[in-house]
C-alpha positions in Angstrom: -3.1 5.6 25.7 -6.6 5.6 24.1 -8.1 5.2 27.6 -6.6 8.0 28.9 -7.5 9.9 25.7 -11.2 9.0 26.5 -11.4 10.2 29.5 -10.0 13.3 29.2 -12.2 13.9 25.8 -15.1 13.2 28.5 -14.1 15.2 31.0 -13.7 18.1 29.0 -17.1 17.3 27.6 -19.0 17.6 30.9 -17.1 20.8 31.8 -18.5 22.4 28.7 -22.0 21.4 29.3 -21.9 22.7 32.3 -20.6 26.2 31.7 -22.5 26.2 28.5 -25.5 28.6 28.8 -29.0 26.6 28.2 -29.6 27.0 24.5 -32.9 25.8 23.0 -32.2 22.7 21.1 -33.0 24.6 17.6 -30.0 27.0 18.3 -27.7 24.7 19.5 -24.9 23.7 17.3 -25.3 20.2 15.2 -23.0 17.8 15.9 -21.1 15.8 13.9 -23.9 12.9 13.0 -26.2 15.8 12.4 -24.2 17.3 10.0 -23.2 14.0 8.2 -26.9 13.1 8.1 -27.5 16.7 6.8 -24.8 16.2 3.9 -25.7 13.3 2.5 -29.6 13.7 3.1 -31.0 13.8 -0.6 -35.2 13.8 -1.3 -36.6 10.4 -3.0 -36.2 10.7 -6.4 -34.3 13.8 -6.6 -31.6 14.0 -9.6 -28.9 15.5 -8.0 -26.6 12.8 -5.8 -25.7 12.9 -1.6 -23.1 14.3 -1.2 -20.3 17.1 0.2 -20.8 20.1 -1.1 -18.4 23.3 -1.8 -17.1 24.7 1.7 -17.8 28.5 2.4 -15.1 31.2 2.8 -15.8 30.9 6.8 -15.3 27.6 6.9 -11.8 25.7 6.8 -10.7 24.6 3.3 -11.0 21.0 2.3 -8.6 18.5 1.3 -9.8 15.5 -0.4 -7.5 12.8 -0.6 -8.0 9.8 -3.2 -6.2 6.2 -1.3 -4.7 5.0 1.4 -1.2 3.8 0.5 2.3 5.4 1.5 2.1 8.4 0.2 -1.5 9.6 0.7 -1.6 8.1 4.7 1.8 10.4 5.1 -0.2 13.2 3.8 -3.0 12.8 5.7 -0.7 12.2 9.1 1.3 15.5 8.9 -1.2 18.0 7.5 -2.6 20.7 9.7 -5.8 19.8 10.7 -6.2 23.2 12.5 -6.2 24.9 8.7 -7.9 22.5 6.4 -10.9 19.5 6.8 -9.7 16.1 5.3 -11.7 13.5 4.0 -10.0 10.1 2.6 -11.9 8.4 -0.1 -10.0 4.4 -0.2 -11.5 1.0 -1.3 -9.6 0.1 2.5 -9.8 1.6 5.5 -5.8 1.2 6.3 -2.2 1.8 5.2 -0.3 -1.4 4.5 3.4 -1.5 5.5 4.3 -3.5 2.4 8.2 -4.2 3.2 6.6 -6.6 5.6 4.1 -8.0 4.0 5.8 -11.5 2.5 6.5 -12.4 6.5 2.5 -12.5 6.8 2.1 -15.2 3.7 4.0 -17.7 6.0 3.3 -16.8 9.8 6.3 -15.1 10.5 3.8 -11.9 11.3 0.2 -11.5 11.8 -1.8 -9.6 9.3 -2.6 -6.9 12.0 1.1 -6.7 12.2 1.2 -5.0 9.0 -1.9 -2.7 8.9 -2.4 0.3 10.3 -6.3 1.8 10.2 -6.5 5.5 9.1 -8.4 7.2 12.2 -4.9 6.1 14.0 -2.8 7.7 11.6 -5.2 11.1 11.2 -7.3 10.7 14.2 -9.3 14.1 13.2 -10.9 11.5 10.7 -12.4 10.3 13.4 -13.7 13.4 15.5 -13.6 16.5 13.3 -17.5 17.1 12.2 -15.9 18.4 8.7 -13.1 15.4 8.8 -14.5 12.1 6.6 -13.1 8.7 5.7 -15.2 7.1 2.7 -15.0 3.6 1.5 -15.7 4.3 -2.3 -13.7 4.1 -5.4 -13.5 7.8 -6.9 -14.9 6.9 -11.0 -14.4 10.4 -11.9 -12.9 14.0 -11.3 -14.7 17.2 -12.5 -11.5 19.7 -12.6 -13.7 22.2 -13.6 -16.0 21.9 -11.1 -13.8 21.2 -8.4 -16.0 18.0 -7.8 -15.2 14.2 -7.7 -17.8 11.4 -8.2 -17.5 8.2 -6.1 -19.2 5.0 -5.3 -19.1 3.0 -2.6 -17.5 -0.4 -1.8 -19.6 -2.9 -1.0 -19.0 -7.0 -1.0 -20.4 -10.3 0.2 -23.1 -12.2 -1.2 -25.7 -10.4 0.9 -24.3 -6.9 0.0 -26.8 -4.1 -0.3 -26.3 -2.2 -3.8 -23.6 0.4 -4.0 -24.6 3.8 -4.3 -23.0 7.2 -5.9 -22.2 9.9 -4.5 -20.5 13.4 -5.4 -17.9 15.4 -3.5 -16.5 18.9 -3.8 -12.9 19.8 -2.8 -10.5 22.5 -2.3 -7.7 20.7 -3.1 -7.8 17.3 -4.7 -4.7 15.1 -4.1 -4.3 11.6 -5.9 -2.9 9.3 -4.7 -4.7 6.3 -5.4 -1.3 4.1 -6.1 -0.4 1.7 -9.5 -1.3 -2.2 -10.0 0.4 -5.1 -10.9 1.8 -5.4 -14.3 1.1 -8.5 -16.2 2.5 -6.6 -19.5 -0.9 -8.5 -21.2 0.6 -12.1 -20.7 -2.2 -14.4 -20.8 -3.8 -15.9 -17.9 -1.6 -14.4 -15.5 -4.6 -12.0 -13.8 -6.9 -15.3 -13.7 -5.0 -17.7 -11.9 -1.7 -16.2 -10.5 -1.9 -14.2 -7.0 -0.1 -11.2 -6.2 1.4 -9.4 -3.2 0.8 -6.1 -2.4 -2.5 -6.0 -0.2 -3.4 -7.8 3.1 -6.0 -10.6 1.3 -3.1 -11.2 -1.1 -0.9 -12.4 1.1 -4.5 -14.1 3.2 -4.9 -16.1 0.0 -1.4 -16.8 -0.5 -1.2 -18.3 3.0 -4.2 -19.7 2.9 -3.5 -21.9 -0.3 -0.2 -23.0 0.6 -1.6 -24.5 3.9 -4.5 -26.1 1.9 -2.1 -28.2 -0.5 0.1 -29.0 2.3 -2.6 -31.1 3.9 -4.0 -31.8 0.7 -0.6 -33.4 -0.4 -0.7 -35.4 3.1 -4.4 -37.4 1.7 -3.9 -40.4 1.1 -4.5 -41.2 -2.8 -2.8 -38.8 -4.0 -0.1 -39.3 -6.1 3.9 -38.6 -6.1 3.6 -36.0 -9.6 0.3 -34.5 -8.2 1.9 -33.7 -4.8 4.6 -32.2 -6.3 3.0 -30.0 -8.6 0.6 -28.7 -5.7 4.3 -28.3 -3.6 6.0 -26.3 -6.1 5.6 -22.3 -5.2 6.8 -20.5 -8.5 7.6 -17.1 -7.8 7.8 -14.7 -10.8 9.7 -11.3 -10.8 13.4 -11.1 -9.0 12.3 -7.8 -7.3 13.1 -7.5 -4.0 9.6 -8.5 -3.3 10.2 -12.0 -5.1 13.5 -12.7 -3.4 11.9 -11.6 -0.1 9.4 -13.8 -0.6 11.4 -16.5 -1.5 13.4 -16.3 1.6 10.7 -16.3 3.8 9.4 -19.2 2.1 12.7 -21.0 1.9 12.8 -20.4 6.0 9.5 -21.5 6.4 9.9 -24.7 4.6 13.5 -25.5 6.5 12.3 -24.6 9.7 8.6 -25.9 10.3 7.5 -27.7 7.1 10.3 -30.1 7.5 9.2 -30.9 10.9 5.3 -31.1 11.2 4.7 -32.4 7.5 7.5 -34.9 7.8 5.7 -37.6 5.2 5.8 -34.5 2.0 9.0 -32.8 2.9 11.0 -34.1 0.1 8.2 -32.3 -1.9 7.9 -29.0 -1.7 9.9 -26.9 -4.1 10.7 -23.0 -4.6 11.3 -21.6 -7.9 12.2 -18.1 -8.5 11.8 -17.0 -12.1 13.3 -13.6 -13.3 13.7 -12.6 -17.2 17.3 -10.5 -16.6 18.7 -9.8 -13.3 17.5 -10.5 -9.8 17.5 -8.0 -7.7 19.1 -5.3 -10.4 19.6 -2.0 -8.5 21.6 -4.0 -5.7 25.4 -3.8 -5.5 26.9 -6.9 -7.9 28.9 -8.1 -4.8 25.7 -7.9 -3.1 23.6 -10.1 -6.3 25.8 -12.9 -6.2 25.5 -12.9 -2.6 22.1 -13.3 -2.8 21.9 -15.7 -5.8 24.6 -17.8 -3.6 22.4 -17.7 -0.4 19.1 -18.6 -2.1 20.4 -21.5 -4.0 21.8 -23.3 -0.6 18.3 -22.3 0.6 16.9 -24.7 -1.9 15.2 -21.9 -3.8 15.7 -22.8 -7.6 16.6 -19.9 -10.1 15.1 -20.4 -13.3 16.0 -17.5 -16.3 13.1 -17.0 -18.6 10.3 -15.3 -20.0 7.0 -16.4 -19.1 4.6 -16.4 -22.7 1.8 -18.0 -20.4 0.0 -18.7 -17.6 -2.6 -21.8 -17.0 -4.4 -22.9 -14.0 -1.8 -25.8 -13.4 1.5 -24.6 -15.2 3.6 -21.8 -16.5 5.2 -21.4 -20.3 8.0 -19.9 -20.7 9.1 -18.3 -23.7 11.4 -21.3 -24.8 8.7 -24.1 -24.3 9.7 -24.8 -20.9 6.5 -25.8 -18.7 6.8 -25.3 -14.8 3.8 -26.9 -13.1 2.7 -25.0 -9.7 0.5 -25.2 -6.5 0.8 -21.7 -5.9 1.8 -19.0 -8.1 2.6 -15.3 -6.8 3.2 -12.7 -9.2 5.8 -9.8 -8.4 6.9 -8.3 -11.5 6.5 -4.7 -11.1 3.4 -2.2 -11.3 1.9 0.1 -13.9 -0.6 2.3 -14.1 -4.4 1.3 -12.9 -7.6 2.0 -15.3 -8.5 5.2 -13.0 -5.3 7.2 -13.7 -5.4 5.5 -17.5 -9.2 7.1 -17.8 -8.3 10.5 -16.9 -8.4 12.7 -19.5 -5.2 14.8 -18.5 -1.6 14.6 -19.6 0.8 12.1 -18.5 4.7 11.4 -18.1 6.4 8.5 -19.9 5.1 5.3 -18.5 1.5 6.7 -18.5 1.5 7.7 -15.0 -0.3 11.3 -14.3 2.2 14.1 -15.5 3.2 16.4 -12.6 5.9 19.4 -12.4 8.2 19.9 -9.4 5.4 20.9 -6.9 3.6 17.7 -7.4 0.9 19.7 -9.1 -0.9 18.5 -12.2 0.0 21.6 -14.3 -3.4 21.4 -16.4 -5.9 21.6 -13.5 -6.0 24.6 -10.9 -6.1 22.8 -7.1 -4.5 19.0 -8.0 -2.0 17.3 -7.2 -0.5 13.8 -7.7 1.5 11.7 -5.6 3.1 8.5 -5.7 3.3 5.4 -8.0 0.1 6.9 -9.5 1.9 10.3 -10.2 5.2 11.0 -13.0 7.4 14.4 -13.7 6.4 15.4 -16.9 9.3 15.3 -20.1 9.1 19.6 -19.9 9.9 19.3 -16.2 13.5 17.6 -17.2 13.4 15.2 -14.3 13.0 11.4 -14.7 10.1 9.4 -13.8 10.9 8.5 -9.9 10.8 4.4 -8.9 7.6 3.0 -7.4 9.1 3.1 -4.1 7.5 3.2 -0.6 10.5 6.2 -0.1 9.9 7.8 -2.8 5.6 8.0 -2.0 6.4 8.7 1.9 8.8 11.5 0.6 6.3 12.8 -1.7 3.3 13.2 0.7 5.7 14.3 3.6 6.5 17.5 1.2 3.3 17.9 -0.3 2.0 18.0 3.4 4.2 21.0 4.2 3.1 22.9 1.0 -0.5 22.6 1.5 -0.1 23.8 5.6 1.9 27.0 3.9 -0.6 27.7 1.6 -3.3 27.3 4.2 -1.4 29.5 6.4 -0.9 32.6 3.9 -4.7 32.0 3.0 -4.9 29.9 -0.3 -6.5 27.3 1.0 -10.1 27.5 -0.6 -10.9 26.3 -4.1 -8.7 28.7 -6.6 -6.9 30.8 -3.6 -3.3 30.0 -4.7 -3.3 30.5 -8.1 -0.5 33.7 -7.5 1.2 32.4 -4.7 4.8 31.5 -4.3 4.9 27.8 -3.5 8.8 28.1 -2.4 11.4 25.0 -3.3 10.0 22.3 -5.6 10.6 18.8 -4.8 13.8 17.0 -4.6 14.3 13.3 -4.0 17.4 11.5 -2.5 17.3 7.8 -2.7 18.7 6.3 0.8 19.6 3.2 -0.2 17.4 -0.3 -0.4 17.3 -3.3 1.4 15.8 -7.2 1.5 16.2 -10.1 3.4 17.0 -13.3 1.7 16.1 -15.5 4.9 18.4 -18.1 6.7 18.8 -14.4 9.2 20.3 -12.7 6.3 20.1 -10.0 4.4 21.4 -7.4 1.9 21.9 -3.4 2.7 22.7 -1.2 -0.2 22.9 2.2 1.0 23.9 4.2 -2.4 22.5 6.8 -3.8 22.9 5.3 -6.8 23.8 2.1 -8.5 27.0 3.8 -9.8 27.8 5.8 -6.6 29.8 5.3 -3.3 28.5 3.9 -0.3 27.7 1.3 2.3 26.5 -2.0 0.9 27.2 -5.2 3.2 25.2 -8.8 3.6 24.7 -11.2 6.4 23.3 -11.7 9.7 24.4 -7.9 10.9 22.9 -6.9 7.6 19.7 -8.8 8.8 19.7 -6.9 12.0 20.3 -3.8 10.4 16.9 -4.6 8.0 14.8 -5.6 10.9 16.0 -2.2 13.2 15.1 0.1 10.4 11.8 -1.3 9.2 10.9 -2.3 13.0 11.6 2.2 13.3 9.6 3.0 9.9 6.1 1.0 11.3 3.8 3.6 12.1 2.5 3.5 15.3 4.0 1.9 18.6 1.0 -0.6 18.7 1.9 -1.8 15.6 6.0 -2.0 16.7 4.9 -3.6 19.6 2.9 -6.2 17.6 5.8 -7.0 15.1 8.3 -7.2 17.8 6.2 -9.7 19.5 5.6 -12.1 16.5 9.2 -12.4 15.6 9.9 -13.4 19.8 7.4 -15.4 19.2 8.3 -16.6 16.0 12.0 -17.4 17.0 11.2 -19.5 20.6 7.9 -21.4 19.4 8.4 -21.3 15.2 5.5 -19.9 12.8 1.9 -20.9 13.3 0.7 -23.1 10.8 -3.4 -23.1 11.3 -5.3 -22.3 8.4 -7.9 -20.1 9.2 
């Protein structure tokens, strides 16, 4: 229990100070805001930057870890903080546990539910003097130098002026993640919305409240309330169908009875260019198409060609007016990981070999959606899968505490060192609700293989168990187990706040 923690951090506090021998206070030790103070102290108009600079041989290694997302926050959770110092750099200051993240758009679960800050997943963050967590963006890495250059996040109207600042690392691990792919369809950046951060799913929320009381005005007429009703949905992912089942619940179970005068209104379309959900089971796909349809979720199969503030074209002329538009087609890589001059595996991801290193820099690794095996490794690029990220920085973890512990943990101190078994990922299977308390488990290693696959409400209670297990810490599981009692006795909270 934090209090608990507290006191006993106190505690053993005052018992220090008082078996500590009186020092002068210019040969006492400095203390953590001292030495943060001390590292980014920089004269007026000096040239060179604040900053972190190079570690010493008697002082622990550092391990500088670029985002916050699956893979780097497992990283971060399970390396030895005894051995090395760790500083996050992240435009956010949490982890997001995105399988949950569609049940936040429509109340089923509060945004806390699905964020975890970092000082609870690494609390040495918090308390180490030599532990950091920035919010910056990282604009460019210095291999040579062993030295990244940042700049902080700043925003509001009122914002004071982001500044720059320069850190120097041991080991560098990015993991800074991928971002939506609009495959350069027009207009789909500027007005459609996508899920896969906490003020996505705020805005998605947020404007589906706002034209459900707008479509309640009087004035306003029978086309225009159903344009603002209709929720398109492109990408049949399993984020798009999950969505679409939430959505579909929320509209069958508390739209229909607190906006009784609109409820013949609102609409859900799903649009998907091949297959929805492809890596599922076939059995499993036609369940789903079955279950969605009685839903009231309408399957449209096209290819959008364009994207206005008001409608969608398809690529055969077909026009789909909208209210809200949320974008789920899969991800591809960001303009950091595009700008780095270093070579990369099919798909334009960063090119790694079966240690997770980058092969052309000494000390750097790359993990996650932002990260690819290289063509000379002879392994295919893995999915951008929360697994496949959590698996990554859970091994990568265990390297880096092995080479800390044999003493290659400083800047160039493993270049001879046997780094053991390379990595080796086994997919356990996917699974996604499709609402009405069902859902779809596919437990295969493979679309071709043998396993478990079954659908329905057991199915649905299977998906909730295992995702209710994966949240990080017990506040967290305590929160989300809360909101769906909640949820289930007094339905979804519709305020708009």
């Amino acid at each position: 229990m934090p209090w608990l923690r507290n006191f006993i951090q106190l505690s053993a506090a005052v018992l220090s100070k008082r078996q500590r021998p009186a020092t002068s206070t210019l040969g006492a030790p400095p203390g953590p805001t001292v030495q943060l103070l001390k590292h980014f102290s920089a004269e007026v108009g000096a040239e060179k930057p604040p900053g972190l600079g190079p570690t010493k041989r008697t002082e622990k290694p550092r391990v500088v870890v670029l985002g916050s997302g699956w893979a780097g926050c497992r990283l971060i959770k399970d390396i030895d903080t005894t051995i090395y110092d760790v500083v996050c750099v992240s435009p956010r200051n949490h982890m997001v546990f995105t399988p949950l993240l569609a049940s936040t758009c429509v109340g089923t679960l509060e945004f806390r539910s699905v964020a975890e800050p970092i000082g609870r997943i690494q609390p040495a963050i918090s308390r180490e003097p030599g532990s950091y967590f920035f919010l910056a963006n990282c604009t460019g890495i210095d291999f040579r130098n062993h030295q990244i250059s940042c700049q902080t996040v700043t925003e509001g109207a009122n914002a004071i002026d982001p500044w720059n600042f320069k850190l120097a690392y041991d080991k560098l691990v990015i993991a800074s993640g991928a971002q939506a792919s609009t495959f350069g369809i027009k207009g789909a950046n500027e007005y459609a919305t996508f899920l896969r951060e906490v003020h996505h799913a705020q805005a998605i929320r947020r404007k589906l409240l706002l034209n459900l009381m707008l479509s309640d005005v009087p004035g306003v007429s029978d086309e225009e309330k159903r344009r603002l009703l209709h929720c398109v949905v492109v990408g049949g992912g399993p984020t798009g169908v999950e969505f679409s089942g939430e959505l579909s619940d929320f509209i069958q179970k508390d739209v229909h009875q607190r906006y009784a005068h609109v409820k013949d209104y609102i609409q859900v379309t799903l649009v998907e260019a091949n297959e929805i959900l492809s890596s599922f089971d076939d059995r499993l796909r036609k369940y789903a198409i079955k279950q969605l349809t009685k839903s009231g979720v309408h399957l449209v199969r096209g290819l959008v060609r364009d994207v206005e503030a008001d409608k969608i074209i398809l690529n055969d002329d077909t026009s789909i007016p909208y209210g809200v538009l949320v974008w789920s087609t899969g991800v591809g890589p960001s303009p950091f990981v595009t700008s780095l001059d270093i070579p990369k595996s099919p798909g334009g991801r960063i090119g790694i070999d079966e240690w997770l290193r980058i092969p052309s820099e000494e000390d750097a690794f790359a993990i996650g959606d932002c990260s690819g095996f290289l063509e000379s490794v002879g392994k295919p690029v893995l999915p951008a899968l929360a697994q496949v990220a959590e698996r990554q920085g859970k091994y990568l973890a265990g390297l880096l505490n092995r080479v800390g512990k044999s003493g290659g943990g400083h800047a160039e101190g493993a270049k001879e060192m046997d780094l053991g078994d390379g990595f080796v990922y086994k997919h356990q299977g996917s699974m996604a609700t499709i609402g009405r308390y069902k859902a779809l488990v596919d437990l295969r290693q493979s679309k071709e293989g043998r396993g478990v696959s079954m659908a329905g409400f057991v199915s649905f209670f299977v998906w909730r168990s295992a995702y209710l297990t994966r949240v990080i810490s017990w506040r967290n599981r305590f929160y989300v187990l809360t909101n769906w009692l909640t949820t289930l006795i007094f339905g979804r909270d519709i305020s708009r706040i």
